[in-house]
TORSEMAR-337734 format. One record per atom (N, C-alpha, C, O): residue in three letters; z, y, x. Coordinates in steps of 0.1 Angstrom, whole numbers, padded with zeros to 4 digits, always signed. Atoms other than C-alpha are relative to their C-alpha. Example, Ala and Ser with C-alpha at 12.3 -4.5 7.8 and 13.67 -1.06 7.14 Angstrom:
Ala+0000-0012+0009Ala+0078-0045+0123Ala+0000+0012+0009Ala+0007+0012+0019Ser+0000-0011-0009Ser+0071-0011+0137Ser+0008+0011-0008Ser+0009+0022-0003
REM end
This chain:
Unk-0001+0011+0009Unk+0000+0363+0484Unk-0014-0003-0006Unk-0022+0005-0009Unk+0013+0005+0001Unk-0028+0344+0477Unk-0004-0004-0018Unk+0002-0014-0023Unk+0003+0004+0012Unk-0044+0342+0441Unk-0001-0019-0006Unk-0006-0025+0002Unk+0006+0012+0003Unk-0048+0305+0424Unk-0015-0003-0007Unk-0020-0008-0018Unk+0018+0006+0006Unk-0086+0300+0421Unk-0006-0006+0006Unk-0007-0006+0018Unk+0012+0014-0008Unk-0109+0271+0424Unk-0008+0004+0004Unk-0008+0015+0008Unk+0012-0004-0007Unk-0140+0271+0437Unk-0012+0004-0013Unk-0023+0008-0011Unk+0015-0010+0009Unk-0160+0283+0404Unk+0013+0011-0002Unk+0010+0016-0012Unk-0005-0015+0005Unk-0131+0314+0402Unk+0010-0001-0013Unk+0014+0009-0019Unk-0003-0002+0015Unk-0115+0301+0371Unk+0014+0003+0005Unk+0019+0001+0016Unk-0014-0004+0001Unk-0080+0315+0364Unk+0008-0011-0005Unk+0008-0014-0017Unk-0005+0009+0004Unk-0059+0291+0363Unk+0001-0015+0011Unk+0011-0022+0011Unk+0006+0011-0005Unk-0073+0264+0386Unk+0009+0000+0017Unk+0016+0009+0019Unk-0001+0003-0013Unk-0064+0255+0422Unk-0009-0002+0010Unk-0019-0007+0004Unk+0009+0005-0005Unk-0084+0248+0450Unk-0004-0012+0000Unk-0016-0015+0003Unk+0006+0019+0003Unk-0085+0211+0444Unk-0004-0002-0008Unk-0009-0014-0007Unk+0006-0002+0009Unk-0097+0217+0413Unk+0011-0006-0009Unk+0004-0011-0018Unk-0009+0004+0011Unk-0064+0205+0391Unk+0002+0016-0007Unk-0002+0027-0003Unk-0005-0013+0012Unk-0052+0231+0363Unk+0016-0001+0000Unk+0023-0011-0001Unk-0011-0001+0002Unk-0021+0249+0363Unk+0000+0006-0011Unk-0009+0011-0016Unk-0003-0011+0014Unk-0005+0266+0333Unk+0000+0015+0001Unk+0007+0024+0006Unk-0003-0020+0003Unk-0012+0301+0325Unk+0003+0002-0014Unk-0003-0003-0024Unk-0005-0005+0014Unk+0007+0316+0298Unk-0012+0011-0007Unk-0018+0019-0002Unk+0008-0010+0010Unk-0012+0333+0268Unk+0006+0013-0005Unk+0017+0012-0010Unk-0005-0014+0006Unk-0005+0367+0258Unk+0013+0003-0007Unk+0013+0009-0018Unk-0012+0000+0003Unk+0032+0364+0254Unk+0007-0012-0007Unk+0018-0010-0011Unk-0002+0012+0007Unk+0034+0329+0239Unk+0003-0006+0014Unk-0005-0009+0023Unk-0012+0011-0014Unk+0063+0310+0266Unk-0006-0014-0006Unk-0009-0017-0017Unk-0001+0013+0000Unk+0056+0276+0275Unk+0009-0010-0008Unk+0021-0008-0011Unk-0011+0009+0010Unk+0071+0250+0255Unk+0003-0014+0013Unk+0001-0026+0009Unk+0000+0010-0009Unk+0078+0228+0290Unk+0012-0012-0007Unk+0022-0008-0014Unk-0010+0008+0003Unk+0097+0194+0283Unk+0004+0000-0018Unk+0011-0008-0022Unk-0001+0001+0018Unk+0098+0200+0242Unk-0006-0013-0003Unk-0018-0017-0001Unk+0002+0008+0002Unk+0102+0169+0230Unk+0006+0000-0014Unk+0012+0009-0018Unk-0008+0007+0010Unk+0112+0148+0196Unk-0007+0010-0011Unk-0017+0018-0008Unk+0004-0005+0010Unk+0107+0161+0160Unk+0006+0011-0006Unk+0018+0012-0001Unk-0006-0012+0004Unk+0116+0192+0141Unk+0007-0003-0011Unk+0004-0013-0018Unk-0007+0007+0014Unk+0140+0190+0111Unk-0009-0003-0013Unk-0010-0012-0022Unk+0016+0004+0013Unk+0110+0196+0087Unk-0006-0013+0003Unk-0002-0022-0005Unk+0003+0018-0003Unk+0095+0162+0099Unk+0004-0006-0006Unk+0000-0012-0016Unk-0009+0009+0006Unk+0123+0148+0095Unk+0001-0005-0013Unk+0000-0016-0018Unk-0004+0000+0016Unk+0129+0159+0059Unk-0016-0006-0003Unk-0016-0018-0005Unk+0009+0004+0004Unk+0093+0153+0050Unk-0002-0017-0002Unk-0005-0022-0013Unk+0003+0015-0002Unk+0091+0115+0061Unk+0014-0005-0009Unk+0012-0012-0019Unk-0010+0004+0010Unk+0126+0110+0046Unk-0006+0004-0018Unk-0004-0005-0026Unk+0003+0000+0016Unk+0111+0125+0009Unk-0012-0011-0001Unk-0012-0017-0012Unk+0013+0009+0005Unk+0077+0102+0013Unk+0011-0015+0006Unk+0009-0025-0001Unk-0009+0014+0000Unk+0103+0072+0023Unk+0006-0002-0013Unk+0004-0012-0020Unk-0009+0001+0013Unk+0126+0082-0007Unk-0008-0004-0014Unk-0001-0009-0022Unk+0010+0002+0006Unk+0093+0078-0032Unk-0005-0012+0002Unk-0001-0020-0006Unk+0004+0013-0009Unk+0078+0050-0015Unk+0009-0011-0007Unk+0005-0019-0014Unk-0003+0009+0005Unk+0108+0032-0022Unk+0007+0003-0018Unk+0012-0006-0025Unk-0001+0002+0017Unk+0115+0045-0062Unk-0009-0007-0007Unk-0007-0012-0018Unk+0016+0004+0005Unk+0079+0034-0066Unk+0004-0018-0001Unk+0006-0026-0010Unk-0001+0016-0004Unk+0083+0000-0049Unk+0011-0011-0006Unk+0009-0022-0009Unk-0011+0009+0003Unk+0118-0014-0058Unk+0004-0005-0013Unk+0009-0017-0014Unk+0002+0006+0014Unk+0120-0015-0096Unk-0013-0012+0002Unk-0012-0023-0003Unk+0015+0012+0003Unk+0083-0035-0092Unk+0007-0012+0006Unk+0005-0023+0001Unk-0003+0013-0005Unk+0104-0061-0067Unk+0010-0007-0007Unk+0010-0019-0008Unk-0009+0006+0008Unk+0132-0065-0088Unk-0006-0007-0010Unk-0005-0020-0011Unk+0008+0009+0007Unk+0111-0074-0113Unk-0006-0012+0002Unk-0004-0021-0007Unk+0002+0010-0001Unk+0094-0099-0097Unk+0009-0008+0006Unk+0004-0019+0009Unk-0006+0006-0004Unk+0125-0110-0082Unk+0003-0011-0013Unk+0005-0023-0015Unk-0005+0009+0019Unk+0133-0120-0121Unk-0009-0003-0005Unk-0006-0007-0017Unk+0012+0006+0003Unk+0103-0131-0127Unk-0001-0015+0008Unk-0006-0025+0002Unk+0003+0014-0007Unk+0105-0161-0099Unk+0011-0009-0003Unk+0010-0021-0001Unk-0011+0009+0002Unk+0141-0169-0112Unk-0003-0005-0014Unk-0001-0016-0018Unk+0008+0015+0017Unk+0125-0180-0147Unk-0005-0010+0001Unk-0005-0020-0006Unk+0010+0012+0001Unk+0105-0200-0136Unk+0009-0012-0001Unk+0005-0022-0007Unk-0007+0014-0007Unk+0135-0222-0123Unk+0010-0005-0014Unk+0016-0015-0016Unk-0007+0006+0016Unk+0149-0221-0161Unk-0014-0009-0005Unk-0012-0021-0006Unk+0011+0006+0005Unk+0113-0231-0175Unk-0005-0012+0003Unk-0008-0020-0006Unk+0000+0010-0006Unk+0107-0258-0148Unk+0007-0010-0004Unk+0002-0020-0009Unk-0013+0011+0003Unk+0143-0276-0155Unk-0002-0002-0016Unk+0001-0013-0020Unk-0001+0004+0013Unk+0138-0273-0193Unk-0012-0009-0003Unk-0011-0017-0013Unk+0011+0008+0003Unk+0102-0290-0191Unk-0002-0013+0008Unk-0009-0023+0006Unk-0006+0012-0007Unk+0116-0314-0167Unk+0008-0013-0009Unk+0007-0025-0010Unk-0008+0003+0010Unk+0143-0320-0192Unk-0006-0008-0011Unk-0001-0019-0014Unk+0003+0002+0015Unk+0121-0325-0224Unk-0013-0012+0006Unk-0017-0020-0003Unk+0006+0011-0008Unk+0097-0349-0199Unk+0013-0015-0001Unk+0010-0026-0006Unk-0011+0015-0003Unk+0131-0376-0192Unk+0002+0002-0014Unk-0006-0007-0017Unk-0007+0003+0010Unk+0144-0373-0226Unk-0014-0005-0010Unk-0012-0014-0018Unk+0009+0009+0009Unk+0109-0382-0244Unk-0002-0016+0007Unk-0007-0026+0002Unk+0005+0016-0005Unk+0108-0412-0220Unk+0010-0007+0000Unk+0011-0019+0002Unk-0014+0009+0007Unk+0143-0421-0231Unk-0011-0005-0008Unk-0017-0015-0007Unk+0006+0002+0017Unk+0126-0416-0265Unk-0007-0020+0004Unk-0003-0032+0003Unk+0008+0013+0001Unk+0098-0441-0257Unk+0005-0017+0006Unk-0001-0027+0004Unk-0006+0012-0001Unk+0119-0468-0243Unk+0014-0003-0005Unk+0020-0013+0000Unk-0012+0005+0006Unk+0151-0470-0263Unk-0005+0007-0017Unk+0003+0003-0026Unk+0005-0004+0016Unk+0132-0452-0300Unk+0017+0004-0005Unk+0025-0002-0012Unk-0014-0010+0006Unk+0162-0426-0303Unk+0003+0005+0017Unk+0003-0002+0027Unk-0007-0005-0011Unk+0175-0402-0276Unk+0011-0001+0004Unk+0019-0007-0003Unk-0015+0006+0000Unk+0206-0404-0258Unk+0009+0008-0007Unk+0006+0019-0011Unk-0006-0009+0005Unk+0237-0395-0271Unk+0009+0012+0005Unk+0018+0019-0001Unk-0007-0012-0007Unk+0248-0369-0245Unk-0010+0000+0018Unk-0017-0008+0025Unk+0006-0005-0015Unk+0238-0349-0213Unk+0014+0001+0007Unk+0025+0005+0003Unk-0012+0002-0009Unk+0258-0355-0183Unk-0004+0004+0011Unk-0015+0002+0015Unk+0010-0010-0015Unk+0258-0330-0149Unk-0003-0015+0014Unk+0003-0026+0014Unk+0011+0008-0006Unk+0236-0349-0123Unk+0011-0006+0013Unk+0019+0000+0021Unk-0009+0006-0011Unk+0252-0376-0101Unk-0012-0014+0007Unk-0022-0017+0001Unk+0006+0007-0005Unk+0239-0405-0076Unk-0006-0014-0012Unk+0002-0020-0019Unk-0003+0016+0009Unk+0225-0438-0097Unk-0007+0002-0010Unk-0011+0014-0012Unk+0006-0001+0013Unk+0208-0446-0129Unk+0018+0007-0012Unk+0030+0003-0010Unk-0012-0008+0011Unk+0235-0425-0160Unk+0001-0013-0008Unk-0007-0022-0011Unk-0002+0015+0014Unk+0253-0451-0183Unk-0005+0000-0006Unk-0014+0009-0006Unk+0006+0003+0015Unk+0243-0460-0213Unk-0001+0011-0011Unk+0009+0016-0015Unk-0002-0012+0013Unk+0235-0436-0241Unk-0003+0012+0005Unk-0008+0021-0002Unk+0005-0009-0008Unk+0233-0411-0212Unk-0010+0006+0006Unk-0018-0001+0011Unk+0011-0007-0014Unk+0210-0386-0192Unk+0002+0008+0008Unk+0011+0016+0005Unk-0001-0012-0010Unk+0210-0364-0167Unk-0002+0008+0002Unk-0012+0009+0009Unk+0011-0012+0000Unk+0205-0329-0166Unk-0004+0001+0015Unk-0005-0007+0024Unk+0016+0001-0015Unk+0181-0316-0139Unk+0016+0006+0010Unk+0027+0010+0007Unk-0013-0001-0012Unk+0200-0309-0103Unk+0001+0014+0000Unk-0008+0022-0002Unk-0006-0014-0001Unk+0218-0279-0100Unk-0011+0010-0003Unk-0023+0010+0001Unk+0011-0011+0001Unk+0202-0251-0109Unk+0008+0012+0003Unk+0019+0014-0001Unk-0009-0011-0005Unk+0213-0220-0095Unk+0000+0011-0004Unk+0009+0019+0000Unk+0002-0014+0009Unk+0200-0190-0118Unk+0005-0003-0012Unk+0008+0007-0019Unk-0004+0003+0014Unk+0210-0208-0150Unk+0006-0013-0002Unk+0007-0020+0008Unk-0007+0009+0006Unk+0227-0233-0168Unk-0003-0009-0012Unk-0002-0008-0024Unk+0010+0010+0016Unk+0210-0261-0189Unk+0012-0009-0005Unk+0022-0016-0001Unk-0011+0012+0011Unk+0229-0278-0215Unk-0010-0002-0010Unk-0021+0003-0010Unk+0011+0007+0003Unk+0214-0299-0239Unk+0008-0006-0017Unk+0016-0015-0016Unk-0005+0009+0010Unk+0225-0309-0279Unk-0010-0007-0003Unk-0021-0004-0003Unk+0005+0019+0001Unk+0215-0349-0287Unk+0002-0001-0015Unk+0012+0004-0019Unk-0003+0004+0009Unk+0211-0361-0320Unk-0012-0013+0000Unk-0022-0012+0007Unk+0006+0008-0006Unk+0195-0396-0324Unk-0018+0002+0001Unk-0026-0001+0009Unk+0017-0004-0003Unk+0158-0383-0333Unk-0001+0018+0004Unk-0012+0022+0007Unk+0003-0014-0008Unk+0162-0345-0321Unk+0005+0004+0012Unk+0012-0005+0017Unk-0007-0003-0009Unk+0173-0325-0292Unk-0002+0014+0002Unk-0014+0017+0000Unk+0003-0013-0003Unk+0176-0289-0283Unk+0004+0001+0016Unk+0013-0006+0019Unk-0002-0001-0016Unk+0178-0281-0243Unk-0001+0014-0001Unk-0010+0019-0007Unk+0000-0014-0001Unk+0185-0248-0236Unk+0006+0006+0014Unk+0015+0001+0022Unk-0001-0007-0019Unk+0187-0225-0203Unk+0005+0011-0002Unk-0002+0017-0009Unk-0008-0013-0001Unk+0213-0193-0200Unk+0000+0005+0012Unk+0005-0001+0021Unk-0002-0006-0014Unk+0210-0173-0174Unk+0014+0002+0007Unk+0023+0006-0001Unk-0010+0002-0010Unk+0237-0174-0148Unk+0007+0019+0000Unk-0005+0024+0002Unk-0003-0015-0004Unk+0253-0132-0145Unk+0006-0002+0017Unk+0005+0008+0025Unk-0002-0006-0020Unk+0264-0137-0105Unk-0011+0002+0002Unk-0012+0011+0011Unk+0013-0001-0005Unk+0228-0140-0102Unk-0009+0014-0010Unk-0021+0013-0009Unk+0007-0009+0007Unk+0215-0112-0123Unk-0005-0003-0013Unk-0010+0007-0019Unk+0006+0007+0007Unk+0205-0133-0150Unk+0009+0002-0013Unk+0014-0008-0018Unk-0013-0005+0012Unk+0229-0119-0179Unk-0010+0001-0009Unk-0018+0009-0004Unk+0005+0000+0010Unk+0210-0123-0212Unk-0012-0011-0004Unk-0015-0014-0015Unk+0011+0012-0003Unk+0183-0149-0204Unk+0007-0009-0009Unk+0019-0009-0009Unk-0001+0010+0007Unk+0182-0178-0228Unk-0014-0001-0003Unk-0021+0007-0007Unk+0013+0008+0006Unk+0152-0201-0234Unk+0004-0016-0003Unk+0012-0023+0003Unk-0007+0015+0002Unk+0155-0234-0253Unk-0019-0007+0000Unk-0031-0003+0000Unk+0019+0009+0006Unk+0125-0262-0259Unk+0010-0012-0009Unk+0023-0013-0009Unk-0007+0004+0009Unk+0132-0288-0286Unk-0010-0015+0000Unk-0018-0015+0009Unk+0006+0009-0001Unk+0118-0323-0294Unk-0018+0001-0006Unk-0026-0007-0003Unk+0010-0004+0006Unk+0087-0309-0313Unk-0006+0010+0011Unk-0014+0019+0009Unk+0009-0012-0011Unk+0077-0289-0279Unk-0002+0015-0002Unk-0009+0022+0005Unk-0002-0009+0004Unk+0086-0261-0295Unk+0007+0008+0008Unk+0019+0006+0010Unk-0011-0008-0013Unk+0095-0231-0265Unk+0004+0014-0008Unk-0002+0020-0017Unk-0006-0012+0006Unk+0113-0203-0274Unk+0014+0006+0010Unk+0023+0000+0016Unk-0008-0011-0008Unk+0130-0171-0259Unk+0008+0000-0011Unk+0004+0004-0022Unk-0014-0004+0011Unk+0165-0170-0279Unk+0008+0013+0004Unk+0013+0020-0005Unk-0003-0014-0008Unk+0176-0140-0259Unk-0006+0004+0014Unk-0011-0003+0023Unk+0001-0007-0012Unk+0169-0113-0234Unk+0006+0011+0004Unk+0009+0018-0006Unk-0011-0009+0002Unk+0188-0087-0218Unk-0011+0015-0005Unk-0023+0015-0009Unk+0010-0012+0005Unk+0175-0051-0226Unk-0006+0005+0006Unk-0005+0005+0019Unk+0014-0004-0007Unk+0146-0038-0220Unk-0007-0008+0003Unk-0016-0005+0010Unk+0014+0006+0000Unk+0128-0067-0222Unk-0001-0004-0015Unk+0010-0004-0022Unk+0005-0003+0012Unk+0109-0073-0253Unk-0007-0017-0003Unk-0013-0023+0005Unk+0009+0012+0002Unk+0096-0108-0273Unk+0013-0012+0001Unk+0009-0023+0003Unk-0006+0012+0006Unk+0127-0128-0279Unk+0006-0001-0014Unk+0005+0009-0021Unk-0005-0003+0015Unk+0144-0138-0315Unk-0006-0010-0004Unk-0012-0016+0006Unk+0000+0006+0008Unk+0136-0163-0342Unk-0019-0003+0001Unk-0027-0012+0005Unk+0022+0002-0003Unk+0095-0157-0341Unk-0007-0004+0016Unk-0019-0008+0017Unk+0003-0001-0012Unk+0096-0159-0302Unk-0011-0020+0002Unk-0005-0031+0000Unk+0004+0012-0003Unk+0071-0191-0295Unk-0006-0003+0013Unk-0016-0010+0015Unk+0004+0009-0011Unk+0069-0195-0260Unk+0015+0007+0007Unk+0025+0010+0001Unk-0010-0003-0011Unk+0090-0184-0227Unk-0001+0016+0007Unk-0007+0019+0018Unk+0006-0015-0006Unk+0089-0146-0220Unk+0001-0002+0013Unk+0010-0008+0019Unk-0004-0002-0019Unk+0086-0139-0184Unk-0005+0017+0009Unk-0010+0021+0019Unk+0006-0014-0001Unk+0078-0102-0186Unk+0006+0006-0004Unk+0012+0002-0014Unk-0008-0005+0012Unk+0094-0074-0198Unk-0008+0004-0012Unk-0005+0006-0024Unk+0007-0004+0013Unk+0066-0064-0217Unk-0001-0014-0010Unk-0011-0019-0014Unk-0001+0017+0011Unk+0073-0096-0240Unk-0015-0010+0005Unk-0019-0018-0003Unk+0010+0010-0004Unk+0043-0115-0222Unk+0007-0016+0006Unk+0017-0021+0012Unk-0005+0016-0004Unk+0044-0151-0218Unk-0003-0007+0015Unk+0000-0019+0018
REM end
């Protein structure tokens, strides 16, 4: 039986010069070992599980951060059509009516088109008006209230907990939980 050695002698080698396997000092081949070991596994699963504790409170946040906007938008929308009542009839109308095809009858306006995080309603008196925005709860939006008023006056009247910066003193539109405007 014929040894496997190349032509410099190495152990291991063939005459064609490819390499076969020689086992090391009692350490078996691992032929065909494939895939990952349970430690792996568990490892990548705890830096996944982290990864996403880290990340998902910060998206929610900004998920509720992009649905203000759409209260803030419709209220400054709002207090835009109702001063230009003002400036062409000198008194507001006497009621807000939900949004349909056509100019609104008489004495009427329109609130803004559907809004789908919140709910604008609007009290009319002939020289004031309050418009105010509630957050919707199928949408997450459970405690949200911001109003604006004919004096441009914005104000956070509620928020749910854990955010901070609404109430009586509140003079703009929180959009943070740290009470930032």
């Amino acid at each position: 039986m014929e040894k496997a050695l190349g032509t410099t002698g190495q152990r291991g080698a063939t005459r064609s010069g490819t390499r076969t396997h020689v086992p090391i000092a009692g350490i078996a081949p691992r032929y065909g070992a494939r895939g990952y070991t349970l430690l792996e596994i568990m490892i990548t699963v705890a830096v996944v599980a982290i990864v996403a504790a880290i990340a998902l409170p910060s998206y929610n946040d900004y998920v509720t951060r992009s649905r203000i906007v759409e209260a803030t938008s419709s209220l400054a929308d709002m207090r835009t059509r109702l001063e230009q009542y003002f400036a062409d009839n000198r008194q507001y109308p006497a009621a807000c009516i939900a949004p349909a095809a056509g100019p609104a009858p008489a004495g009427r306006i329109w609130l803004p088109a559907a809004s789908k995080f919140f709910a604008i309603s609007c009290a009319l008196t002939a020289t004031t008006y309050t418009v105010t925005a509630t957050g919707d709860a199928a949408y997450g939006m459970t405690g949200f209230a911001y109003t604006i008023d004919e004096a441009n006056n914005r104000r956070t009247t509620a928020l749910p907990d854990g955010w901070s910066g609404a109430g009586a003193s509140s003079t703009c539109w929180v959009s943070r939980k740290s009470g930032a405007c």
